[in-house]
C-alpha positions as CSV (number, residue, x, y, z in Angstrom):
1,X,-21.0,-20.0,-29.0
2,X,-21.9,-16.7,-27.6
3,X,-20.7,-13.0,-28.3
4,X,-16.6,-13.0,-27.6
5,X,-14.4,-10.1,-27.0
6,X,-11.2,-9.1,-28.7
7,X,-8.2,-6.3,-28.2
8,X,-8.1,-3.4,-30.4
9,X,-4.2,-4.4,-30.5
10,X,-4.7,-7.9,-30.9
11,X,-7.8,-9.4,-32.9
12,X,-6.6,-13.3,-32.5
13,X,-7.1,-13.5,-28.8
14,X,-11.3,-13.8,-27.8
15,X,-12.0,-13.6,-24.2
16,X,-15.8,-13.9,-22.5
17,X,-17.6,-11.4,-21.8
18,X,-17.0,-11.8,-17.6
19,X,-13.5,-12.4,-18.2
20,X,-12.9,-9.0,-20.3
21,X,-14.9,-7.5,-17.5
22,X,-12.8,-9.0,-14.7
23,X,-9.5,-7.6,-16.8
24,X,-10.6,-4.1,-17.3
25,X,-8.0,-3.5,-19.9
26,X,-6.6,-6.3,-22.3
27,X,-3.1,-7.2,-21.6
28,X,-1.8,-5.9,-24.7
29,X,-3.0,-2.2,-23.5
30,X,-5.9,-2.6,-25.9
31,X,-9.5,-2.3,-25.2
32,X,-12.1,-4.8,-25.4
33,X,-14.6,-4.5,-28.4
34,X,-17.1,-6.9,-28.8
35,X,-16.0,-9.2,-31.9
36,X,-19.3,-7.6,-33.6
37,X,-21.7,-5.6,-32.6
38,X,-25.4,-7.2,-31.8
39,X,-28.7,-6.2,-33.3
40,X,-31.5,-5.7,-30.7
41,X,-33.7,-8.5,-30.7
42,X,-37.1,-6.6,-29.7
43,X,-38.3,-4.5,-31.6
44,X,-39.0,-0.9,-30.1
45,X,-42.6,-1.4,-30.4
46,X,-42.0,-3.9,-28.0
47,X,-39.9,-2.2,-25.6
48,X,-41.7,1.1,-24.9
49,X,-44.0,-1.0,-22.5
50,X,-40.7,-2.0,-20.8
51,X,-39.1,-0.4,-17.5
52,X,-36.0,0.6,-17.4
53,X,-34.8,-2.9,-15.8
54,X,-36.5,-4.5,-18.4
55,X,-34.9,-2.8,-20.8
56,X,-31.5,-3.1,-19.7
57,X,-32.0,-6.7,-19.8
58,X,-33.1,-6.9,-23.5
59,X,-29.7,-4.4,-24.1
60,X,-27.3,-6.6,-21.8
61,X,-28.1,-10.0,-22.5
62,X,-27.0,-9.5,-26.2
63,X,-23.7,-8.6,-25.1
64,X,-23.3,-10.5,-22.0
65,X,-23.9,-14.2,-23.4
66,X,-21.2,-16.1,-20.7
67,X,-23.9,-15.1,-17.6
68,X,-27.0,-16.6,-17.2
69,X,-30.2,-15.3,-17.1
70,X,-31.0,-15.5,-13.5
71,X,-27.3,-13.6,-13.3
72,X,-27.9,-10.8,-15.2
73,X,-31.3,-10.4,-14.1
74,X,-29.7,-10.6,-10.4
75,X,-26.8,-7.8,-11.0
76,X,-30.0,-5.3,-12.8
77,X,-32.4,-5.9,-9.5
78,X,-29.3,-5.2,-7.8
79,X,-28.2,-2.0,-9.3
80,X,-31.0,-0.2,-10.4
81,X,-33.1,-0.4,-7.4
82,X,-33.9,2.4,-4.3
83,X,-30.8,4.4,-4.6
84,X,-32.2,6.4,-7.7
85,X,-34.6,9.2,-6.5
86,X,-37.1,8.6,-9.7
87,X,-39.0,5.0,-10.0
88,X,-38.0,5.5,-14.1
89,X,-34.2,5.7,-13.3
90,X,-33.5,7.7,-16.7
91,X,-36.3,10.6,-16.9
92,X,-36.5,12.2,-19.6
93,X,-37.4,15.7,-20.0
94,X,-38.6,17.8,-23.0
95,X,-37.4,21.5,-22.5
96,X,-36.1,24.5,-25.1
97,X,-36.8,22.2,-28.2
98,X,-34.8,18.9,-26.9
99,X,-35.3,15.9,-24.5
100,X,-33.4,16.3,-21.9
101,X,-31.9,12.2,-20.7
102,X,-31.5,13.0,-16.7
103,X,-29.0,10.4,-16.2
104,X,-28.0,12.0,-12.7
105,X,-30.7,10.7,-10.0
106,X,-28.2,7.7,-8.8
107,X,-26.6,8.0,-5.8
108,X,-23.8,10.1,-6.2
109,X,-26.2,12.4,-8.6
110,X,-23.8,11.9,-12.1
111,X,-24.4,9.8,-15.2
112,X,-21.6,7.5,-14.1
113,X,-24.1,6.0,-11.6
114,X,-26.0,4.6,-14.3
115,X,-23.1,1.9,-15.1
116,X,-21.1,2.0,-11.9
117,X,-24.2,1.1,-9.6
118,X,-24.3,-2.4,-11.9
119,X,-20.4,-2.8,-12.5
120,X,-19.6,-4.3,-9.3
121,X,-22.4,-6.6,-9.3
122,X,-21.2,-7.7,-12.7
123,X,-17.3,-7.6,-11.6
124,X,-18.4,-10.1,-8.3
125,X,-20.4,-12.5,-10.6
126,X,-17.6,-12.6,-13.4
127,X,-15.0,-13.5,-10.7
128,X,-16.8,-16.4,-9.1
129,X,-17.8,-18.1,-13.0
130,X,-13.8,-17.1,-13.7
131,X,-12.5,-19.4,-10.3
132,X,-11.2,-15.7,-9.2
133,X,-9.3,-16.2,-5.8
134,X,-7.4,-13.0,-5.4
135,X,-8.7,-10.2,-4.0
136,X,-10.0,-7.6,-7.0
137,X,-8.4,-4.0,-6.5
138,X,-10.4,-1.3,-8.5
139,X,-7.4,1.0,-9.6
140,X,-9.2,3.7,-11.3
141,X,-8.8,8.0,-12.3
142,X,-11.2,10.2,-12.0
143,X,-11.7,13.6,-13.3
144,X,-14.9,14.0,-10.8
145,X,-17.5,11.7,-11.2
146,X,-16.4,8.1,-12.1
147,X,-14.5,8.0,-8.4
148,X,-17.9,8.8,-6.3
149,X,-19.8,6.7,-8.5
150,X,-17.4,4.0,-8.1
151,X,-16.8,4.3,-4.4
152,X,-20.2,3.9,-3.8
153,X,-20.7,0.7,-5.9
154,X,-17.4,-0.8,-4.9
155,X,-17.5,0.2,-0.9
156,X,-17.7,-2.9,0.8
157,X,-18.7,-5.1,-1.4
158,X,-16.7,-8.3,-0.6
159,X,-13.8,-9.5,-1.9
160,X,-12.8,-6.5,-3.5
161,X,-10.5,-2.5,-2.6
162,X,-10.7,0.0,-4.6
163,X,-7.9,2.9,-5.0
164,X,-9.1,6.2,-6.7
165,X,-7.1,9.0,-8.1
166,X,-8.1,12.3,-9.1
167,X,-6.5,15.8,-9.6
168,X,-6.2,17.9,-6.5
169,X,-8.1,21.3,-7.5
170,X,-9.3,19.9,-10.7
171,X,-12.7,18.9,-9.4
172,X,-15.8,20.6,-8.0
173,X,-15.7,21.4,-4.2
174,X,-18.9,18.9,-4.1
175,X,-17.3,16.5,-6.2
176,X,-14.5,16.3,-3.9
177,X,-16.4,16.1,-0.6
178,X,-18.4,13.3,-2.1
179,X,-15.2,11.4,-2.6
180,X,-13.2,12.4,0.7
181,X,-16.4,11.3,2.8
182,X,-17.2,8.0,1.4
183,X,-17.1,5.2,3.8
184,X,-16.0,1.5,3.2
185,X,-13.2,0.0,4.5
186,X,-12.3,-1.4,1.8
187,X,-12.0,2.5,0.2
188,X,-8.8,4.9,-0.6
189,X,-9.0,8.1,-2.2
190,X,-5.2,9.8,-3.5
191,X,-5.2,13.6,-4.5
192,X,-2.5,13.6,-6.9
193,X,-0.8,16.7,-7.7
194,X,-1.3,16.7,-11.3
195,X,-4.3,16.7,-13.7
196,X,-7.0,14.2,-14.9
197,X,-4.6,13.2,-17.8
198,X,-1.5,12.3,-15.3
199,X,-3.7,10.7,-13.2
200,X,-5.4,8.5,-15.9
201,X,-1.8,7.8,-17.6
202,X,-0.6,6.6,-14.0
203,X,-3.0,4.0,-13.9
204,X,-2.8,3.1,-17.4
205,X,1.0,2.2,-16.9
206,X,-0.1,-0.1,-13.8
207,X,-2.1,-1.9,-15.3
208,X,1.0,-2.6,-17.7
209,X,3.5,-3.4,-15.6
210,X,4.3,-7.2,-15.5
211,X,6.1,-6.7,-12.5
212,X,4.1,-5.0,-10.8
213,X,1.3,-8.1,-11.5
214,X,3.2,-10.1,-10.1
215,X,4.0,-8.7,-7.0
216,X,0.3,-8.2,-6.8
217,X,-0.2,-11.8,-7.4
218,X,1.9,-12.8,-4.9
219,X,0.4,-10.9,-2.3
220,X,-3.4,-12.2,-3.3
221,X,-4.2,-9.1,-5.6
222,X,-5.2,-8.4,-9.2
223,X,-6.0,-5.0,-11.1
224,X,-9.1,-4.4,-12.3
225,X,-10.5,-1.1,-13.8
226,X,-14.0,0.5,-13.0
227,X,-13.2,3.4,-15.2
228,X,-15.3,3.8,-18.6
229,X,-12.6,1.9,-20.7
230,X,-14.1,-1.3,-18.9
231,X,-16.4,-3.3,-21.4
232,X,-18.8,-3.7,-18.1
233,X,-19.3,0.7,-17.9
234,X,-19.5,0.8,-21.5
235,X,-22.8,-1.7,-22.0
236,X,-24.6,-0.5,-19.3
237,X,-24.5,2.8,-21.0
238,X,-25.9,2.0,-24.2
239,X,-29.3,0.9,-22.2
240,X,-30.2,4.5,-21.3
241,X,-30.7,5.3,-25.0
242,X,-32.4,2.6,-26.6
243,X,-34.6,3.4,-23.4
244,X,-35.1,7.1,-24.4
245,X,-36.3,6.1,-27.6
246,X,-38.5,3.8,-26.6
247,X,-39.9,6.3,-24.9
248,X,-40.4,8.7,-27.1
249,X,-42.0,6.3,-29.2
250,X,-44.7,5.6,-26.1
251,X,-45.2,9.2,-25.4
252,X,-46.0,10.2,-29.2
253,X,-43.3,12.0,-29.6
254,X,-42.0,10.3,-32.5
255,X,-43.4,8.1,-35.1
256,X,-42.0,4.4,-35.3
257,X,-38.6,4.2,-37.0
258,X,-38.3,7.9,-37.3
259,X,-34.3,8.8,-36.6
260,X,-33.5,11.1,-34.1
261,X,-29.9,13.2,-33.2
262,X,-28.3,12.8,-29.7
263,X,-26.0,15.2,-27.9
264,X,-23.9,14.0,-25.6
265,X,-21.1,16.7,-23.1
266,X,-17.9,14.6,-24.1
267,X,-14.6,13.9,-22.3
268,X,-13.3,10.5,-22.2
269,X,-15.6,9.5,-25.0
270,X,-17.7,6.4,-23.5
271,X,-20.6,8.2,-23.2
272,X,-21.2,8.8,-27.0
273,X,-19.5,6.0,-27.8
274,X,-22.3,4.1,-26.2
275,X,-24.8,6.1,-28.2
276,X,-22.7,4.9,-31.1
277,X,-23.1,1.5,-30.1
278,X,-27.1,1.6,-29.8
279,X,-27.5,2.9,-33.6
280,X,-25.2,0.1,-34.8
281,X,-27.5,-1.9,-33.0
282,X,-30.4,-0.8,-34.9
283,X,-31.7,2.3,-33.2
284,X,-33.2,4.5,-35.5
285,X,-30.0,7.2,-34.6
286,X,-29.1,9.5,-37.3
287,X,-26.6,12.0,-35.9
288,X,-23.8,11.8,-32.7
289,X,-23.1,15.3,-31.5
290,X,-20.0,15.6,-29.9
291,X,-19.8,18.2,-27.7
292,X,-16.8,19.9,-26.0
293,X,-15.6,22.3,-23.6
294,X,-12.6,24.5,-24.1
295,X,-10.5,21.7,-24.2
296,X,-11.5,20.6,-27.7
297,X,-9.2,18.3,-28.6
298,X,-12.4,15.9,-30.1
299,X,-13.8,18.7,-31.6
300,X,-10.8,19.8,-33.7
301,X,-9.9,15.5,-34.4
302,X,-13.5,15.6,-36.1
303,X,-13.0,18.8,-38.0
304,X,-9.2,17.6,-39.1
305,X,-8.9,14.2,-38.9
306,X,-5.9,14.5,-36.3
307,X,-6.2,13.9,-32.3
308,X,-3.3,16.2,-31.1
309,X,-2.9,16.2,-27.3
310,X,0.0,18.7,-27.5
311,X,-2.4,22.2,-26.1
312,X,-2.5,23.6,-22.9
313,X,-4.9,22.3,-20.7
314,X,-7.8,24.3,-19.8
315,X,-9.7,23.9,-16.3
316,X,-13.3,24.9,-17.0
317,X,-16.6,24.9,-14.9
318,X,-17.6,21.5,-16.9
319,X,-14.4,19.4,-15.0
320,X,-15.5,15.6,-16.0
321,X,-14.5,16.8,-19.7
322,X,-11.0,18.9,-18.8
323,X,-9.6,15.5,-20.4
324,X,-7.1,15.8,-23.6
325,X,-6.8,12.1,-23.7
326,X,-10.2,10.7,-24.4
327,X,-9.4,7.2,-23.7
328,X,-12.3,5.5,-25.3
329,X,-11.7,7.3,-28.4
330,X,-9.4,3.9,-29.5
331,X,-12.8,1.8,-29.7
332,X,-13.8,3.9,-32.1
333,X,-10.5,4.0,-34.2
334,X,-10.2,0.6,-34.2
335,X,-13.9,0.5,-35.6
336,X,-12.5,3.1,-38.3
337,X,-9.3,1.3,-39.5
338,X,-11.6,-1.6,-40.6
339,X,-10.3,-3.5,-37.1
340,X,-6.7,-3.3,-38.4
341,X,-5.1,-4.0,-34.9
342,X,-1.6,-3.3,-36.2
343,X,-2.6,0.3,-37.2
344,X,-4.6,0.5,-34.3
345,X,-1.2,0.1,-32.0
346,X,0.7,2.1,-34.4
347,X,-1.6,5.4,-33.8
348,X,-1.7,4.9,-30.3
349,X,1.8,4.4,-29.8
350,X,2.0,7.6,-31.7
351,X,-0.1,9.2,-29.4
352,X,1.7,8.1,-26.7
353,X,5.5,9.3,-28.0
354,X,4.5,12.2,-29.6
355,X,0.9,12.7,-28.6
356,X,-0.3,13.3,-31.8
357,X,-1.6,10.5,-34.6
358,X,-3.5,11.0,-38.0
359,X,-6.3,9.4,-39.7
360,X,-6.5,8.6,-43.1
361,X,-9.2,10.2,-45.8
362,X,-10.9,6.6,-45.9
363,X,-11.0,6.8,-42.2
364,X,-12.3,9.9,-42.2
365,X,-15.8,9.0,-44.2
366,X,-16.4,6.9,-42.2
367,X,-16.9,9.3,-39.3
368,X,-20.0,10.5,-41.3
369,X,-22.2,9.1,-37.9
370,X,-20.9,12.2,-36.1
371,X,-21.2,15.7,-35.8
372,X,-19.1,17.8,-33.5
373,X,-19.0,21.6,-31.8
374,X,-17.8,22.9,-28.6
375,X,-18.8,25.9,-26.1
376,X,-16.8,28.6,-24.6
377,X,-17.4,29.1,-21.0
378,X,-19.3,31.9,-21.9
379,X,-21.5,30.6,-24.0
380,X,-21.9,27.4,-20.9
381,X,-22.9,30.5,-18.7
382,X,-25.5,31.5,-21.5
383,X,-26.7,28.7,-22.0
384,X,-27.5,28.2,-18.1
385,X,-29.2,31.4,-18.2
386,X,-31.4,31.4,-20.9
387,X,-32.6,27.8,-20.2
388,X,-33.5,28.6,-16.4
389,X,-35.1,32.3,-18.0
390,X,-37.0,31.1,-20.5
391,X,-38.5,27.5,-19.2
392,X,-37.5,27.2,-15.6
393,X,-35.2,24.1,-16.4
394,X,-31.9,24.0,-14.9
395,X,-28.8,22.5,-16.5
396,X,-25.5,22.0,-15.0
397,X,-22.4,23.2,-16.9
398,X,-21.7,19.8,-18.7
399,X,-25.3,19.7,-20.0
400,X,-25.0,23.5,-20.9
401,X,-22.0,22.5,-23.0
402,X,-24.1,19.8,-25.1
403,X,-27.5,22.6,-25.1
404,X,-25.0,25.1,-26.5
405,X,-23.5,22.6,-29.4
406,X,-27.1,21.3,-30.3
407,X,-28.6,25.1,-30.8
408,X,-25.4,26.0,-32.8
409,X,-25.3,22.9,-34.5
410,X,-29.2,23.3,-35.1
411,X,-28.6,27.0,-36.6
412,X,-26.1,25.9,-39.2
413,X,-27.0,23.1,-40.3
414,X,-31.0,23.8,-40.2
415,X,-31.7,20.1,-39.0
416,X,-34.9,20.1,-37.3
417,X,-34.8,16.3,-36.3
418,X,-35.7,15.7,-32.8
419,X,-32.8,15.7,-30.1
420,X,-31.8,14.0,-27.0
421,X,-29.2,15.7,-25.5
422,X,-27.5,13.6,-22.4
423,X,-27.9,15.2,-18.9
424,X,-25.0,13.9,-17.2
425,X,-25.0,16.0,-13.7
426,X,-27.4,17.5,-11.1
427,X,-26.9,21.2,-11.0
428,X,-26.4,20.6,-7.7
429,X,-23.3,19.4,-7.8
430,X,-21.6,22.6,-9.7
431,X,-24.0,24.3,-7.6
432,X,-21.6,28.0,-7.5
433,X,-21.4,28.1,-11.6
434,X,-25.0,27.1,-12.2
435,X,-25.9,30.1,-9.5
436,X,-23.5,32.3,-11.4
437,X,-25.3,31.8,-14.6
438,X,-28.5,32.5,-13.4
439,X,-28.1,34.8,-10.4
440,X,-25.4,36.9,-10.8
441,X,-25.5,39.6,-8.2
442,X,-25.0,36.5,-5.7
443,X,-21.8,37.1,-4.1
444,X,-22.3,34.0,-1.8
445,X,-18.7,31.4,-1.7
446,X,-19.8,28.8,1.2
447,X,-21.2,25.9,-1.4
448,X,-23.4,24.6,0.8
449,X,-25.6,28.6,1.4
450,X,-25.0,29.0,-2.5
451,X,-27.1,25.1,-2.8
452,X,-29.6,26.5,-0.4
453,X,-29.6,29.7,-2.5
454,X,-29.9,27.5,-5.7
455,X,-32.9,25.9,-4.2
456,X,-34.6,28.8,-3.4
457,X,-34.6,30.1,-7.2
458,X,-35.1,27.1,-9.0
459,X,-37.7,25.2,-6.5
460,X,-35.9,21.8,-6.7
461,X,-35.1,19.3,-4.3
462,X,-31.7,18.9,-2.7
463,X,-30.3,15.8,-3.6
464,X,-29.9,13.3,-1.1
465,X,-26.2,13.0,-2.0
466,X,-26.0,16.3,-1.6
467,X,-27.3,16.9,2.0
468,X,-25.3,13.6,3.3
469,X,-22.3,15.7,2.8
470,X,-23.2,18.7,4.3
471,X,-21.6,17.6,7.9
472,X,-20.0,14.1,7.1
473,X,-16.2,13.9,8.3
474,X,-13.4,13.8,5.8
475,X,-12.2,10.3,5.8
476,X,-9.5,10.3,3.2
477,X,-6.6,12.7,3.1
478,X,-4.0,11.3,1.1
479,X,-1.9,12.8,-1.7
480,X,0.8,12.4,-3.9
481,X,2.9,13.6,-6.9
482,X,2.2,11.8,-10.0
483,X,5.4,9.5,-10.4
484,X,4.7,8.1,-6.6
485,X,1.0,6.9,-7.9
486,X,3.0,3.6,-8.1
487,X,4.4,3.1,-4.7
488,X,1.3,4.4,-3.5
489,X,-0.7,2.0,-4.3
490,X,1.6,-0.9,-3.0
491,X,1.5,1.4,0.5
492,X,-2.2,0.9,0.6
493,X,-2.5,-2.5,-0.4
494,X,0.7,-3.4,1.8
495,X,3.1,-4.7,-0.5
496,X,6.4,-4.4,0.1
């Protein structure tokens, strides 16, 4: 019997692998965990020889036990392939005392790329071994990245739509006009007139309406979700650190077993969570660094012990992480309440009614993996500044976030291990707050003059992504208020 999945809000039900992947979210509202998490079985020895492909296999294949190998190794030639600008996929960089993970040089130049160019590929495979007839709609929120990455892996793959949502003027201009361009006719992109959090509740309450699945149903349609509370986003993700150890390990950077710290810019919590997932599978990680932007409701759950939605919501120049509800977080409480599904639900219905839920002391040791901080926008800007000043590097602002946690988190605590702090963006893509930081008599507002003007000072190449945009036509122009994100849908999908 291979590795099974369960709910956090129901631990008697296992499901396979390609099935929880097919579902997106259980039917309960619960996530899928993995009923335990699996060791590696390489050592690291063995994979710093490894590509990245390679390695993603070694990751995958412990988790993915219901697809075969010719399967899995299909979906990884698939994904990771010519659309990434560096033959390594995941380079990492060493610059102002850390390794910098670029997880941005996928097609739509964010980390989400690095699971949601293999996701569909997964998503198709695990319908066909599941006897899938319906068509698959992707219904998914974005606060930026996860709807480009997504479009692009989803657009016209067969037998599939996909519906994205995100929050009219809560993204970057460029993240915007990467999702309002994207071809595919099987594609539809809503501004809703709301933020990330209403956007990501709307499709949460979807996916939970019986009613609505059946309608679906009947009309040859079922939900599935590409954003990161999907068990097939979150494995792909823990690849790309067991990778940059290994490669620290090749390049003599570190000496075999020695632990290392990550940072990671966090909103919805997948990303470190996958981090979290790679230690527990035997890499040598010692510390998790959370890092926040102004909105720090992790950061103040770490230091307290209680997530409390209930603030005013802050839109910063780091938008994938203007996000009060970190969705993924639940994984993690689960893992906390010694996978106690009924106090599981209870906390997250409390978080839904009131928005607010407590942990208990016992819960709270057991947090002793992580380490949290969060950065003001002007210590982002700073952080931008002094990078590019003192080595030439640039980060973008959600990177500038985690460089500004580790150096504070570094000064206090006077650990010297060595770090791997997440890149999750191209400064290209917040091109006007990465030239604010670091060239600030430019009064320049066209973002396309302020990218050539970023390119001038820093010497890098314009992304692909970036120049396809310059002149493509806006395909998409739909919007909506929050409580039509229902009947919207059935308008595009044509379901009366």
């Amino acid at each position: 019997m291979g590795l099974l999945y369960k709910s956090t809000r129901n631990s008697s039900k296992t499901v396979a692998a390609s099935y929880a992947i097919l579902k997106g979210l259980a039917e309960d509202g619960g996530l899928f965990v993995p009923t335990e998490i699996p060791r590696l079985s390489v050592s690291m020895d063995e994979l710093k020889d490894k590509s990245y492909k390679e390695t993603a296999f070694a990751v995958m294949k412990e988790y993915l036990t219901d697809f075969t190998e010719e399967e899995l190794r299909n979906c990884i030639e698939k994904a990771y392939d010519s659309k990434f600008d560096t033959e390594e996929i995941a380079p990492l960089v060493k610059a102002g005392g850390a390794y910098y993970l670029e997880l941005y040089h996928g097609a739509t130049i964010a980390f989400k790329d690095m699971a949601l160019s293999i996701l569909p590929h997964l998503m198709t495979t695990a319908a066909k071994k599941n006897q899938v007839k319906n068509q698959i709609v992707i219904l998914t929120a974005t606060s930026g990245d996860t709807g480009k990455a997504a479009l692009a892996g989803f657009a016209d793959v067969k037998g599939t739509k996909i519906i994205v949502f995100y929050p009219k003027d809560g993204v970057s201009r460029i993240q915007e006009l990467q999702m309002v361009t994207q071809k595919g006719e099987n594609t539809s992109v809503v501004a809703i007139h709301g933020n990330f959090d209403n956007a990501q509740s709307g499709v949460k309450a979807m996916f939970e309406d019986k009613k609505l699945a059946e309608e679906l149903g009947a009309s040859g349609y079922q939900f599935s979700s590409a954003n990161s509370i999907n068990i097939g986003r979150l494995v792909p993700q823990i690849v790309y650190y067991v990778y940059a150890y290994a490669k620290l390990l090749k390049n003599k950077e570190i000496a075999q077993g020695e632990p290392i710290n990550v940072t990671v810019p966090t909103g919805n919590f997948g990303n470190i969570l996958a981090a979290y997932y790679a230690k527990k599978m035997g890499v040598p990680i010692e510390k998790l660094i959370c890092a926040s932007n102004e909105n720090k409701v992790l950061y103040d759950f770490f230091q307290t012990g209680k997530y409390d939605r209930n603030r005013e919501f802050v839109l910063t120049t780091s938008p994938s992480m203007d996000i009060l509800i970190s969705s993924n977080l639940e994984r993690l409480i689960y893992f906390l309440t010694g996978e106690d599904d009924t106090e599981n639900r209870r906390m997250m219905e409390e978080l839904r009614t009131k928005g607010v839920y407590e942990i208990t002391d016992q819960m709270k040791e057991r947090l002793a993996d992580f380490a949290a901080g969060f950065a003001s926008e002007d210590q982002v800007k700073q952080a931008i500044h002094e990078m590019y000043n003192s080595t030439g590097y640039v980060l973008d602002p959600h990177t500038a976030v985690a460089a500004s946690v580790y150096e504070e988190y570094r000064s206090k605590t006077g650990d010297e291990r060595k770090t791997v702090i997440a890149s999750t963006a191209s400064p290209y893509k917040f091109a006007g707050s990465v030239l604010e930081a670091i060239d600030s008599g430019s009064t320049e507002t066209d973002e396309f003059k302020r990218i050539d003007r970023l390119r001038e000072l820093s010497g890098m190449e314009i992304p692909k992504a970036v120049e396809e945009i310059r002149n493509a036509p806006i395909l998409h122009t739909r919007e909506c208020d929050v409580q039509k994100m229902k009947e919207t849908v059935k308008e595009i999908l044509g379901v009366s």
